[in-house]
N, CA, C and O atoms as a CHARMM CRD file, in Angstrom:
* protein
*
  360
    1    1 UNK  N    180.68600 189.22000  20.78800 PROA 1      0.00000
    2    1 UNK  CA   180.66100 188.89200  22.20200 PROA 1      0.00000
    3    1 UNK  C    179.44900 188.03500  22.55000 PROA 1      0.00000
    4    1 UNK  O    179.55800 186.98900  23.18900 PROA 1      0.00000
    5    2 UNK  N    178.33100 188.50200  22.12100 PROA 2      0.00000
    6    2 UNK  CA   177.30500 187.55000  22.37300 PROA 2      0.00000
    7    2 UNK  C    177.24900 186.70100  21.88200 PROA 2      0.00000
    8    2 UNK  O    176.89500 185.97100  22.80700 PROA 2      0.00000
    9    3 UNK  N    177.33400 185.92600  20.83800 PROA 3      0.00000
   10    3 UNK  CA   177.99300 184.65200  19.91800 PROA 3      0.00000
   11    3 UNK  C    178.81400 183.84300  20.90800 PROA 3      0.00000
   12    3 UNK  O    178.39200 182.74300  21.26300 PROA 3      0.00000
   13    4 UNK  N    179.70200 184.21300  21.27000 PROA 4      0.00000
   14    4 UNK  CA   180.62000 183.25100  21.87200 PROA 4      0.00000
   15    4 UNK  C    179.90600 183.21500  23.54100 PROA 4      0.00000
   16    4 UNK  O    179.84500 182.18600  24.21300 PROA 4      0.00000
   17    5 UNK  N    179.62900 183.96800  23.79100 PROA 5      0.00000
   18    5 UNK  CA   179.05600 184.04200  25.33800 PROA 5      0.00000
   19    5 UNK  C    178.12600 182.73900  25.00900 PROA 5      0.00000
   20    5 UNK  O    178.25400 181.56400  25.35200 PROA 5      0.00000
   21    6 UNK  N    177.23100 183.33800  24.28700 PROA 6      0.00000
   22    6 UNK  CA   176.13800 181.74000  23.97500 PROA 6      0.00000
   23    6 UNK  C    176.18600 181.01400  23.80300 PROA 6      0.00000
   24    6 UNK  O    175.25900 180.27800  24.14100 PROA 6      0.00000
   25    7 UNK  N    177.33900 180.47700  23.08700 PROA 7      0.00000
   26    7 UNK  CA   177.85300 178.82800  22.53300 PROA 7      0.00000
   27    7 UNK  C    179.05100 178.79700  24.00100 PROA 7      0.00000
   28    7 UNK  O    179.83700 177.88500  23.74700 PROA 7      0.00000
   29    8 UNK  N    179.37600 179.35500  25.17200 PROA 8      0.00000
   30    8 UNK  CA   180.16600 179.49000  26.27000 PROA 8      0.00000
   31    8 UNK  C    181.53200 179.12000  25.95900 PROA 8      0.00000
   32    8 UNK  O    182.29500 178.36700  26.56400 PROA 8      0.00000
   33    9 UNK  N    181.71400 179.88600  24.75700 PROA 9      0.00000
   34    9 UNK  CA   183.57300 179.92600  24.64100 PROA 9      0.00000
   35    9 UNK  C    184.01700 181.55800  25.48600 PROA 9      0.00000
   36    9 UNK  O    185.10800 181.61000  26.05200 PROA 9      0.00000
   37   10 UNK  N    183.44400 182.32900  25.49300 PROA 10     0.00000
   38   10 UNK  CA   183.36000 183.40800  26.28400 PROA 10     0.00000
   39   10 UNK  C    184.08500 183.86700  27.65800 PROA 10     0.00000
   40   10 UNK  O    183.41300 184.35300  28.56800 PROA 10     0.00000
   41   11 UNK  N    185.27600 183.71800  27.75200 PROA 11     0.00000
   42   11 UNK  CA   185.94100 183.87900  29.20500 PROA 11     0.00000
   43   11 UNK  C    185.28400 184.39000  30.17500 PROA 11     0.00000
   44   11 UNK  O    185.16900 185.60400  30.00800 PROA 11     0.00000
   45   12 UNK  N    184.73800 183.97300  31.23300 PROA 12     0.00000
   46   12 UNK  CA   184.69000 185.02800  32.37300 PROA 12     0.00000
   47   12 UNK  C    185.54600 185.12400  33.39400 PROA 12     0.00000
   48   12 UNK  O    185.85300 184.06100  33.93400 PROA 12     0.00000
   49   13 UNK  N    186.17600 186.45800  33.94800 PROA 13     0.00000
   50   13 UNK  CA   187.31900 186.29600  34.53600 PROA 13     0.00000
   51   13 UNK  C    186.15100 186.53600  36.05600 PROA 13     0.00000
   52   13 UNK  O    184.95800 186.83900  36.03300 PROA 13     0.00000
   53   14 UNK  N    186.84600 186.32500  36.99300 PROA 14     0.00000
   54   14 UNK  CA   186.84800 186.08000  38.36400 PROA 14     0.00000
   55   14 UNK  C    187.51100 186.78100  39.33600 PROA 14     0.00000
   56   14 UNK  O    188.56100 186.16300  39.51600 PROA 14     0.00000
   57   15 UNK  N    187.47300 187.74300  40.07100 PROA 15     0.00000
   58   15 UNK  CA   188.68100 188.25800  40.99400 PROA 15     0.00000
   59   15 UNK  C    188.04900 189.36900  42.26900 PROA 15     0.00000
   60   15 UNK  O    187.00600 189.99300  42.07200 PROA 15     0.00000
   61   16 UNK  N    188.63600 189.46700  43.23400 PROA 16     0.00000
   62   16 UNK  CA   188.16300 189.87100  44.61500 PROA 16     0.00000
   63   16 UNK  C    188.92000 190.69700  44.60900 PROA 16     0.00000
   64   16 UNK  O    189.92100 190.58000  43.90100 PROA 16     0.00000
   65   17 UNK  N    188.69200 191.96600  45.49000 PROA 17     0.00000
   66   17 UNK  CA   189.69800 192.62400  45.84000 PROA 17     0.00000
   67   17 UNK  C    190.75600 192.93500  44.90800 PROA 17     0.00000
   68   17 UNK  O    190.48600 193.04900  43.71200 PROA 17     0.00000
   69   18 UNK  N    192.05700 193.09900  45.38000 PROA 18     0.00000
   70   18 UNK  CA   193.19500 193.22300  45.10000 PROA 18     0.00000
   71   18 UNK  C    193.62000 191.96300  44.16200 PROA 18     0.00000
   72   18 UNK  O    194.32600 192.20300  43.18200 PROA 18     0.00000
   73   19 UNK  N    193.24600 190.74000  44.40700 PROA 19     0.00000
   74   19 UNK  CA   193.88400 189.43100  43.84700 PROA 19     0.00000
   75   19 UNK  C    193.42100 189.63300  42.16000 PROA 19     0.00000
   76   19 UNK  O    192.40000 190.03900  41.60400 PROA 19     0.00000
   77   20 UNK  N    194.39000 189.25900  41.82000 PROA 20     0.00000
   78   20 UNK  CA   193.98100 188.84800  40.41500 PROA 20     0.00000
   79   20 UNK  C    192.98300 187.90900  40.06200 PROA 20     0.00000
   80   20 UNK  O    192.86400 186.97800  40.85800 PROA 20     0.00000
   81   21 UNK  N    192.09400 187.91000  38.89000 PROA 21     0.00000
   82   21 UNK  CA   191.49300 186.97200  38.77000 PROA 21     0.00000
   83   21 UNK  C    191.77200 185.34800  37.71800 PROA 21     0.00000
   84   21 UNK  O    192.90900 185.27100  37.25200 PROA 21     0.00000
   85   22 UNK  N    191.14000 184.56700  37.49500 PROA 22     0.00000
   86   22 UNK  CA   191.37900 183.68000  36.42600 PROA 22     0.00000
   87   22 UNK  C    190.04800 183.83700  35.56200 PROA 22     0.00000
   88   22 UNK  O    188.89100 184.14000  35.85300 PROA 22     0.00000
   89   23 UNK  N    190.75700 183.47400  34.27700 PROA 23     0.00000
   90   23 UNK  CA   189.62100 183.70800  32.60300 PROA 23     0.00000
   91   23 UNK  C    189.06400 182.07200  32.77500 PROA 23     0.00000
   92   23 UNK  O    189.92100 181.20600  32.60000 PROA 23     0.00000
   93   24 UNK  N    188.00200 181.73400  33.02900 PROA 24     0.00000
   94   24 UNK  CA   187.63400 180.36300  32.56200 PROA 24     0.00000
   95   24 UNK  C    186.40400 180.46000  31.74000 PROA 24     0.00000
   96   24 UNK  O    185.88600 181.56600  31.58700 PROA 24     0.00000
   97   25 UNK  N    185.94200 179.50800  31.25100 PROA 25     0.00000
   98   25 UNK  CA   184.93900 179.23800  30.26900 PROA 25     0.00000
   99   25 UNK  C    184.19900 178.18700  31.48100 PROA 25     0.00000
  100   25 UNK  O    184.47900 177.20700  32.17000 PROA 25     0.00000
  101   26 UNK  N    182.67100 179.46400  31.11100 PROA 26     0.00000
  102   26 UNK  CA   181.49400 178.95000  31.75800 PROA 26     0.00000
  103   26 UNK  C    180.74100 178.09800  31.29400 PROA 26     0.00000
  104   26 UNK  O    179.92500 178.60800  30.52700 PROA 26     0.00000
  105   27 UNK  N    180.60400 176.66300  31.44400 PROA 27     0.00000
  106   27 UNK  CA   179.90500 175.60200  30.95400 PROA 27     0.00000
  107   27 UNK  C    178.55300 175.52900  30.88000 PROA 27     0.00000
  108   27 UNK  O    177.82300 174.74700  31.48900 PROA 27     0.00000
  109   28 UNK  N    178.09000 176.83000  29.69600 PROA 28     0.00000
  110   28 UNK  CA   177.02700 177.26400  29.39600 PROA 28     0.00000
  111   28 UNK  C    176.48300 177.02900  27.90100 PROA 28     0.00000
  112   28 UNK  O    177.44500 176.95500  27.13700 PROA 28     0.00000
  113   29 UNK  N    175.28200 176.89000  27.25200 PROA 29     0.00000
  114   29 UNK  CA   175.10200 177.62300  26.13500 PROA 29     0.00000
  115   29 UNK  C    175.17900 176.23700  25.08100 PROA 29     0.00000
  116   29 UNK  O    175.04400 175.13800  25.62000 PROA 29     0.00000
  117   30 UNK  N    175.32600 176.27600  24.05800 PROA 30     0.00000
  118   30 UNK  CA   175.36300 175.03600  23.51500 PROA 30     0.00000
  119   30 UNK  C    176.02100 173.89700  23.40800 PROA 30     0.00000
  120   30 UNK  O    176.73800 173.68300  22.43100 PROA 30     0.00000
  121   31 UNK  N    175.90200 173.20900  24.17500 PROA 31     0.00000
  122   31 UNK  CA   177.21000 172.14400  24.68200 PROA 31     0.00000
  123   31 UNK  C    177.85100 171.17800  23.29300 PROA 31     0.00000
  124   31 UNK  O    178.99500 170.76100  23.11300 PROA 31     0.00000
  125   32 UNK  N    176.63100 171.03700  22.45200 PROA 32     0.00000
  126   32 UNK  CA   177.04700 169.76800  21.10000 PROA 32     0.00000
  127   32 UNK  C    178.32700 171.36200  20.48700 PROA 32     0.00000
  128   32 UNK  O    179.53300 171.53100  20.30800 PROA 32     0.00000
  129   33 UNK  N    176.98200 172.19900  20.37900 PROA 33     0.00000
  130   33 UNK  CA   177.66000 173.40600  18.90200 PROA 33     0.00000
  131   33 UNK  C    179.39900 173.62300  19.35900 PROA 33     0.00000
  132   33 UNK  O    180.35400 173.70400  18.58600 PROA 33     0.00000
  133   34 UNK  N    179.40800 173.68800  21.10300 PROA 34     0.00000
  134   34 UNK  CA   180.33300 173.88200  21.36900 PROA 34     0.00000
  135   34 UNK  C    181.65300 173.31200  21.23400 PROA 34     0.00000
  136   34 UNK  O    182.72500 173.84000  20.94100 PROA 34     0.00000
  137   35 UNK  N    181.40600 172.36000  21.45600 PROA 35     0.00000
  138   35 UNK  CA   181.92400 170.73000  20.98100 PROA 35     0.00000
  139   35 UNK  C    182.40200 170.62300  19.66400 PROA 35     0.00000
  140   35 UNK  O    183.45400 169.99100  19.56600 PROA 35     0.00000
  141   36 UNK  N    181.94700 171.04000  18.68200 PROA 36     0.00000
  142   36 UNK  CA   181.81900 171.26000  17.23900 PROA 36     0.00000
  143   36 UNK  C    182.84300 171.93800  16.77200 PROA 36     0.00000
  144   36 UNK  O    183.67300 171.53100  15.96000 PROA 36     0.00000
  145   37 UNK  N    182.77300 173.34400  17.46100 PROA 37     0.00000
  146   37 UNK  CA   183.47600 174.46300  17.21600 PROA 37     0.00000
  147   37 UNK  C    184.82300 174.24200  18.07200 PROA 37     0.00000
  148   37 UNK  O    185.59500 175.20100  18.05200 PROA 37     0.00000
  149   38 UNK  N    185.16500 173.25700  18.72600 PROA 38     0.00000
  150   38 UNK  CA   186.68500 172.97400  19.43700 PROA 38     0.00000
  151   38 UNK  C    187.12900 172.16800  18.21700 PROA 38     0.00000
  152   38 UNK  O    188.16300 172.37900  17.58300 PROA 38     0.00000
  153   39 UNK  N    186.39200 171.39500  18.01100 PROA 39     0.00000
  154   39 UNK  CA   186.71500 170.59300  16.70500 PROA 39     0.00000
  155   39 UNK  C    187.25200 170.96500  15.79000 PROA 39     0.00000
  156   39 UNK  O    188.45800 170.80700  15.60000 PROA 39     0.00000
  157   40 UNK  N    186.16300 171.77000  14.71900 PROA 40     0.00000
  158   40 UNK  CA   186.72400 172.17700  14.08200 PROA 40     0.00000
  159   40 UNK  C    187.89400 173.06900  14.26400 PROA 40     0.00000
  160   40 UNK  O    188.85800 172.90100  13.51800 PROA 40     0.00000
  161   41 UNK  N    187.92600 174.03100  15.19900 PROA 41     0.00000
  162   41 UNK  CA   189.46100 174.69600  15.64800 PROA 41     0.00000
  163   41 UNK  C    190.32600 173.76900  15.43600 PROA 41     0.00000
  164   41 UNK  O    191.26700 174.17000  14.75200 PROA 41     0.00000
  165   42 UNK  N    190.41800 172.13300  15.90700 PROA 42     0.00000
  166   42 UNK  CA   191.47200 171.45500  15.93800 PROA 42     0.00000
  167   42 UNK  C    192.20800 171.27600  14.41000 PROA 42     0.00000
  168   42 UNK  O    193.36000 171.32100  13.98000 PROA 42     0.00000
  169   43 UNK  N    190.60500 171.00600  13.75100 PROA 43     0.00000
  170   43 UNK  CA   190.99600 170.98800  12.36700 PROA 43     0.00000
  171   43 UNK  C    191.59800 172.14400  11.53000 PROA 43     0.00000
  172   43 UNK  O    192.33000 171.92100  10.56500 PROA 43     0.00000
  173   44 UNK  N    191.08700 174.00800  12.14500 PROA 44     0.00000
  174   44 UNK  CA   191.61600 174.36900  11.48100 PROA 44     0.00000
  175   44 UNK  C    192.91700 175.01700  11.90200 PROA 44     0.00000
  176   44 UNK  O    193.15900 176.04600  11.27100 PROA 44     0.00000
  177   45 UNK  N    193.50500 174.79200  12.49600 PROA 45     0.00000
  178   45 UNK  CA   194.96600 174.64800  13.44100 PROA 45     0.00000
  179   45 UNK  C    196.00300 173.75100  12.02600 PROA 45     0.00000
  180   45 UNK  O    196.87500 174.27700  11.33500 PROA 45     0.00000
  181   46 UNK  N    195.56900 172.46700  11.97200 PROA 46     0.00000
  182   46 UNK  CA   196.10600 171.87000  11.10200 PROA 46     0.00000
  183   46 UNK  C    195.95200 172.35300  10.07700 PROA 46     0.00000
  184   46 UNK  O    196.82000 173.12300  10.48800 PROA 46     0.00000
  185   47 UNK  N    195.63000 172.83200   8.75300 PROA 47     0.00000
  186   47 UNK  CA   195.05000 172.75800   7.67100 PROA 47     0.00000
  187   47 UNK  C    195.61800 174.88400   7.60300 PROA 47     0.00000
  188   47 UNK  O    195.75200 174.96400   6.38200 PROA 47     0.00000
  189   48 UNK  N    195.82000 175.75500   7.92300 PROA 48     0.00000
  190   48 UNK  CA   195.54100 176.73000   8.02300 PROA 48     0.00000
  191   48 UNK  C    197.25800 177.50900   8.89700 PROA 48     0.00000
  192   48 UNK  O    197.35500 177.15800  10.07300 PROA 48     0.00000
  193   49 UNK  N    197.95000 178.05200   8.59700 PROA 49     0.00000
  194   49 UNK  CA   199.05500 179.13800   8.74600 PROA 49     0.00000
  195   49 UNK  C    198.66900 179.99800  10.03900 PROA 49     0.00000
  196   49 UNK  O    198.98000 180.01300  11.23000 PROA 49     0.00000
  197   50 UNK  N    197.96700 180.58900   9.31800 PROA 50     0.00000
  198   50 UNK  CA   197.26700 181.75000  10.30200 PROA 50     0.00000
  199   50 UNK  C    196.90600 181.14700  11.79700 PROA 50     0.00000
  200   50 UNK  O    197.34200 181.43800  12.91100 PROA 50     0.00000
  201   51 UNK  N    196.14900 180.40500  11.45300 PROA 51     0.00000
  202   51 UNK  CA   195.62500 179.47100  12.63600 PROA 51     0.00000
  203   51 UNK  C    196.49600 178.67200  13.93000 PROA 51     0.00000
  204   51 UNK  O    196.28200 178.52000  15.13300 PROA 51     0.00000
  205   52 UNK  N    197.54600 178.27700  13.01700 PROA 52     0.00000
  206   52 UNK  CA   198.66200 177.86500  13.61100 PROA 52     0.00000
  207   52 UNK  C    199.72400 178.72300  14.38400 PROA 52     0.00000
  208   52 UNK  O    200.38300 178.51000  15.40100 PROA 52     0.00000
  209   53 UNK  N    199.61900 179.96300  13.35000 PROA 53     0.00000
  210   53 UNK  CA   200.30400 180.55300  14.26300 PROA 53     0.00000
  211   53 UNK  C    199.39900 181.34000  16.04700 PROA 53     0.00000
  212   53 UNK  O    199.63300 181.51300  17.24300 PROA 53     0.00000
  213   54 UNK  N    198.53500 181.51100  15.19600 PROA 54     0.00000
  214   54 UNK  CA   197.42800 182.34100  16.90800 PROA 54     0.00000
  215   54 UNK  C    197.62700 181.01600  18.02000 PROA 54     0.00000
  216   54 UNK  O    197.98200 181.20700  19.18300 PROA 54     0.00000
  217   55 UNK  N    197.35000 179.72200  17.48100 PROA 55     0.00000
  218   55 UNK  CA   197.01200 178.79800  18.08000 PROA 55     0.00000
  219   55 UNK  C    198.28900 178.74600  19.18400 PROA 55     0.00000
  220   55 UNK  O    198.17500 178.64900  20.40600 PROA 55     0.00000
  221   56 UNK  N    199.58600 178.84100  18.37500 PROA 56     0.00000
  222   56 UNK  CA   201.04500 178.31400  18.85800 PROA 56     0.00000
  223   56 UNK  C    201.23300 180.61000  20.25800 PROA 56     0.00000
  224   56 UNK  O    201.90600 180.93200  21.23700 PROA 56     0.00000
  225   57 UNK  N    200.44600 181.17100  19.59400 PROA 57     0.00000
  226   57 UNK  CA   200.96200 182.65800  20.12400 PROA 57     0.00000
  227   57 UNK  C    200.34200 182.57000  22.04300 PROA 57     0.00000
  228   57 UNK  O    200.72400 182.85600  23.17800 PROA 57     0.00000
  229   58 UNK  N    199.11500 181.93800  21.27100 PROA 58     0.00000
  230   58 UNK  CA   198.15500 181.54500  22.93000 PROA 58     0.00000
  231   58 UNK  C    198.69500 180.78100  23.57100 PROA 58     0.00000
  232   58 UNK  O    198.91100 181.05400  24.75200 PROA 58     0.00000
  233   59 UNK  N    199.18000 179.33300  22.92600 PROA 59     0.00000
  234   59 UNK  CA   199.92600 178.37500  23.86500 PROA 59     0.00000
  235   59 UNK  C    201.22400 179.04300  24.45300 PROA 59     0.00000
  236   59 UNK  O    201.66800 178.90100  25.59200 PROA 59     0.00000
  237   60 UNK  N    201.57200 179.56000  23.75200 PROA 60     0.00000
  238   60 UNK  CA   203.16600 180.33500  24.30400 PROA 60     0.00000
  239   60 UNK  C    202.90600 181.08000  25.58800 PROA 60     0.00000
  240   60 UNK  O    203.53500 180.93000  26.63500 PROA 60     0.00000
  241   61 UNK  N    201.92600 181.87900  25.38000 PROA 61     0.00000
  242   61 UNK  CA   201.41700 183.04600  26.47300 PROA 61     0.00000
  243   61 UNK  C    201.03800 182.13000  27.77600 PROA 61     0.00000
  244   61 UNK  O    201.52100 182.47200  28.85500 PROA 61     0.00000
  245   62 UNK  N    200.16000 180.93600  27.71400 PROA 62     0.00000
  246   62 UNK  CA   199.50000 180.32400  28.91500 PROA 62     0.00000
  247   62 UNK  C    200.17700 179.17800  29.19900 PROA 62     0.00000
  248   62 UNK  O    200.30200 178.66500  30.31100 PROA 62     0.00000
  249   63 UNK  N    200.70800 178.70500  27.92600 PROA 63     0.00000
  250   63 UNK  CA   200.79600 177.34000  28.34000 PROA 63     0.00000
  251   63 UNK  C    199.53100 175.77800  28.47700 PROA 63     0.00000
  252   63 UNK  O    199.56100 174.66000  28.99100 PROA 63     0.00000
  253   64 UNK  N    198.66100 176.51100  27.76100 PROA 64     0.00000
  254   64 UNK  CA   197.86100 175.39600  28.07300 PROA 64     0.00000
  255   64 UNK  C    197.23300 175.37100  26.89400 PROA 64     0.00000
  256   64 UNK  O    196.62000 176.33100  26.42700 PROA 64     0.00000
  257   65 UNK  N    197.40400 173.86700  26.16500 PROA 65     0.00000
  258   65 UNK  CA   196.36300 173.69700  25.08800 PROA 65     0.00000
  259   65 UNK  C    194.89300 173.55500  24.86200 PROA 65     0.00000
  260   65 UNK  O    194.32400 173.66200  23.77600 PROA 65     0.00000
  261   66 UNK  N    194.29200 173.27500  26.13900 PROA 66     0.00000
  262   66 UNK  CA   192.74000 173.82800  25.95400 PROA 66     0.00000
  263   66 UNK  C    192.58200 175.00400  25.74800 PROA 66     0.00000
  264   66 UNK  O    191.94300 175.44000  24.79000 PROA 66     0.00000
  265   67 UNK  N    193.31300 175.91500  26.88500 PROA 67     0.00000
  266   67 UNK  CA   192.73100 177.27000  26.65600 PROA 67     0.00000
  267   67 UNK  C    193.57500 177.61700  24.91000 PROA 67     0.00000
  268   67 UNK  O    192.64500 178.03900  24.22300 PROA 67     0.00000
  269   68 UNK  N    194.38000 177.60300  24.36400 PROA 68     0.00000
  270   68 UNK  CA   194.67100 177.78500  22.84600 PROA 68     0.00000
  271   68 UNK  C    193.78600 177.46800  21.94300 PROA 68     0.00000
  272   68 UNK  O    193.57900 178.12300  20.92100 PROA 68     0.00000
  273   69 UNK  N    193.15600 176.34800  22.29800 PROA 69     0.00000
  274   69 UNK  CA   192.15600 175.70900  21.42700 PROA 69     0.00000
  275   69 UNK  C    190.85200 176.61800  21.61700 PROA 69     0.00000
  276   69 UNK  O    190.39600 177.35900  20.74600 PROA 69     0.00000
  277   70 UNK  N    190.49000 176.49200  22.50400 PROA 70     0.00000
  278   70 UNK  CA   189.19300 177.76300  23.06900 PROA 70     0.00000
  279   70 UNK  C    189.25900 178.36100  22.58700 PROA 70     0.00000
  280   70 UNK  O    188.21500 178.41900  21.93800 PROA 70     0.00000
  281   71 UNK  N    190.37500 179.63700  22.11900 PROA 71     0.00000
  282   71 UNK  CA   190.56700 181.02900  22.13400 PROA 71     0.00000
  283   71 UNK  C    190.47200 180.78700  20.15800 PROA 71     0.00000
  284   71 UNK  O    189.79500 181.46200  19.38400 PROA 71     0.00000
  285   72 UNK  N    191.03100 180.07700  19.95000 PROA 72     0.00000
  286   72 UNK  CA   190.57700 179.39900  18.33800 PROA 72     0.00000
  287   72 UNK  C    189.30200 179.18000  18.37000 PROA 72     0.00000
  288   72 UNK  O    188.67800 179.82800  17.53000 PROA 72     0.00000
  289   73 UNK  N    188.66100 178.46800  19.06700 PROA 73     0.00000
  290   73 UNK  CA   187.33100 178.09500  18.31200 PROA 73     0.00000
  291   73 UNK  C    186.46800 179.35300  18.52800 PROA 73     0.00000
  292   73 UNK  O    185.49900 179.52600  17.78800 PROA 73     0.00000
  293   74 UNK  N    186.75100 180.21200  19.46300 PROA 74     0.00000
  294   74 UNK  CA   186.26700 181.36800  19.90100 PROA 74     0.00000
  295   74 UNK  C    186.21300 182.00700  18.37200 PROA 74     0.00000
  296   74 UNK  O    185.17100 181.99300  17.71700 PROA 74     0.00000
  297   75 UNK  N    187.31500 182.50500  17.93300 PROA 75     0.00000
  298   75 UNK  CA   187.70500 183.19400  16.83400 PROA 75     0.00000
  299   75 UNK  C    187.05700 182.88600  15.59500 PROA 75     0.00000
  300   75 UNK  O    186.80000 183.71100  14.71800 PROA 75     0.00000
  301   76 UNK  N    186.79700 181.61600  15.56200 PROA 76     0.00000
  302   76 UNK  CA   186.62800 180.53300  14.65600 PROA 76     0.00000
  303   76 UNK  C    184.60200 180.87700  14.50800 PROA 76     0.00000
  304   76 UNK  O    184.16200 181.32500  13.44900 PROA 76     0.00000
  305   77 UNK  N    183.77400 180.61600  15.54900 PROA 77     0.00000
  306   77 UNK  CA   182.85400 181.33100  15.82700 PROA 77     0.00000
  307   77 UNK  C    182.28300 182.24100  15.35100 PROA 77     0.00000
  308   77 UNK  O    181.26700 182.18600  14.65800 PROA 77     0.00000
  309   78 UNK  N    183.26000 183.77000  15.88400 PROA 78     0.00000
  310   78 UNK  CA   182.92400 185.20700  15.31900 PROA 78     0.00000
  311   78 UNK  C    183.41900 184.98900  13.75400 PROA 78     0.00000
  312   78 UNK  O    182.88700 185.63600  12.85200 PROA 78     0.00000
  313   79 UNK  N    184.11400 184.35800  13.58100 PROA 79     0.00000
  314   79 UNK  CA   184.63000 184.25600  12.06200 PROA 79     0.00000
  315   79 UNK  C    183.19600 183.79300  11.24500 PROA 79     0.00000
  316   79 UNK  O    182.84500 184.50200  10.30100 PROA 79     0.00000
  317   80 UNK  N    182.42600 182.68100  11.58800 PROA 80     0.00000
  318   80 UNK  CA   181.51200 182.15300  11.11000 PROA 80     0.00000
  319   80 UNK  C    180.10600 182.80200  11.52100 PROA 80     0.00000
  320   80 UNK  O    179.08900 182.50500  10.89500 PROA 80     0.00000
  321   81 UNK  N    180.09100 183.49500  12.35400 PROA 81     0.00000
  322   81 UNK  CA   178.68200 184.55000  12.45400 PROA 81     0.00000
  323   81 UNK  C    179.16100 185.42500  11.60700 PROA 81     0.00000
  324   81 UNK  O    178.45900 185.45300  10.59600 PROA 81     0.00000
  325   82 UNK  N    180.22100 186.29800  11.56100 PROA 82     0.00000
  326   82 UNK  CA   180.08200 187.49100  10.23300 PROA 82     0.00000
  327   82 UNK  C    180.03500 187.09800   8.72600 PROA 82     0.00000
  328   82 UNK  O    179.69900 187.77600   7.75500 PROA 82     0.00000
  329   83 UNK  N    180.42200 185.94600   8.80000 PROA 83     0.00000
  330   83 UNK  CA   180.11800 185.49600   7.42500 PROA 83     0.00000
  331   83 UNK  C    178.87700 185.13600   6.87600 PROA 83     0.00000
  332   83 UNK  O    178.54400 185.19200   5.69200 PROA 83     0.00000
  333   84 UNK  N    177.92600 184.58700   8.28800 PROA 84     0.00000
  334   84 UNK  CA   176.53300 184.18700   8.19400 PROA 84     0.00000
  335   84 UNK  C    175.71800 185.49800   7.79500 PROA 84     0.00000
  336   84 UNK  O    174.72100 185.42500   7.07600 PROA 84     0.00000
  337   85 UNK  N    176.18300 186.65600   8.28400 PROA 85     0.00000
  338   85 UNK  CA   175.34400 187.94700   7.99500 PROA 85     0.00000
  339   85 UNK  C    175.86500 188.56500   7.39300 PROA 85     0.00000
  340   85 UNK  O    177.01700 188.96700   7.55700 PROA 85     0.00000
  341   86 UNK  N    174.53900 188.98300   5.84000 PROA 86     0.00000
  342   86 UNK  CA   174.27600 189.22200   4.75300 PROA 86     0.00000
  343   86 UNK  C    175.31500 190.52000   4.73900 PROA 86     0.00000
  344   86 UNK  O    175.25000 190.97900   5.87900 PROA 86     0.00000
  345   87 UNK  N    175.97300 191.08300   4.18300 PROA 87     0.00000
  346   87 UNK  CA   176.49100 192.46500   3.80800 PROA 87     0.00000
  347   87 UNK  C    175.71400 193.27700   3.39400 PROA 87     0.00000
  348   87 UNK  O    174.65400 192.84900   2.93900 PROA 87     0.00000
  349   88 UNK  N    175.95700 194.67200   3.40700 PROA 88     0.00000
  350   88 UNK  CA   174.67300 195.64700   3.40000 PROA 88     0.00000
  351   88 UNK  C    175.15400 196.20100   1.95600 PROA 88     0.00000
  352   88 UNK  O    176.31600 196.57800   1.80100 PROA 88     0.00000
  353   89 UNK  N    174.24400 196.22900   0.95100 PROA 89     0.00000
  354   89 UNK  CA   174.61600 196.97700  -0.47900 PROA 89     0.00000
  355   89 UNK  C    174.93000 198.44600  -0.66600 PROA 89     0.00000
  356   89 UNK  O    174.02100 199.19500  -0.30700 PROA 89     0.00000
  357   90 UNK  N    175.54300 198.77000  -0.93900 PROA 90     0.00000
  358   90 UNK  CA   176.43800 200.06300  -1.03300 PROA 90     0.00000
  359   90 UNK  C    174.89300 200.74000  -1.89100 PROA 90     0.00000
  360   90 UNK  O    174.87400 201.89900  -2.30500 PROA 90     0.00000
């Protein structure tokens, strides 16, 4: 959560009262890295099954290919911080 909050792929939803709210991405946090990480999502959309399918499950649900792409590079992100940190030896 904090990973993506910081690089601002991080939804924050919005809502009053009774009304529902909307999930948008707060134009926060590292704007290049961020940039980077849509990217590469694009790339790994192409190149990747798995990817394709989350990518195609989000677009289905919203309808909108930014937010699909987001929700990838989001993933894409936490995917690449747990890999950055070391595993603990048994």
């Amino acid at each position: 959560k904090e990973v993506t909050a910081y690089l601002g792929l991080a939804p924050v939803i919005r809502q009053s009262g009774g009304s529902k709210g909307k999930a948008t991405l707060r134009p926060v946090g590292q704007r290049r890295l961020r940039s980077l990480l849509v990217e590469a999502a694009w790339m790994w959309k192409r190149k990747d099954k798995w990817a394709q399918e989350f990518y195609n499950r989000i677009l289905g649900k919203h309808g909108v290919p930014q937010k699909a792409i987001a929700a990838l590079a989001r993933k894409l992100a936490a995917l690449l911080w747990k890999l950055s940190i070391p595993s603990e030896a048994a």
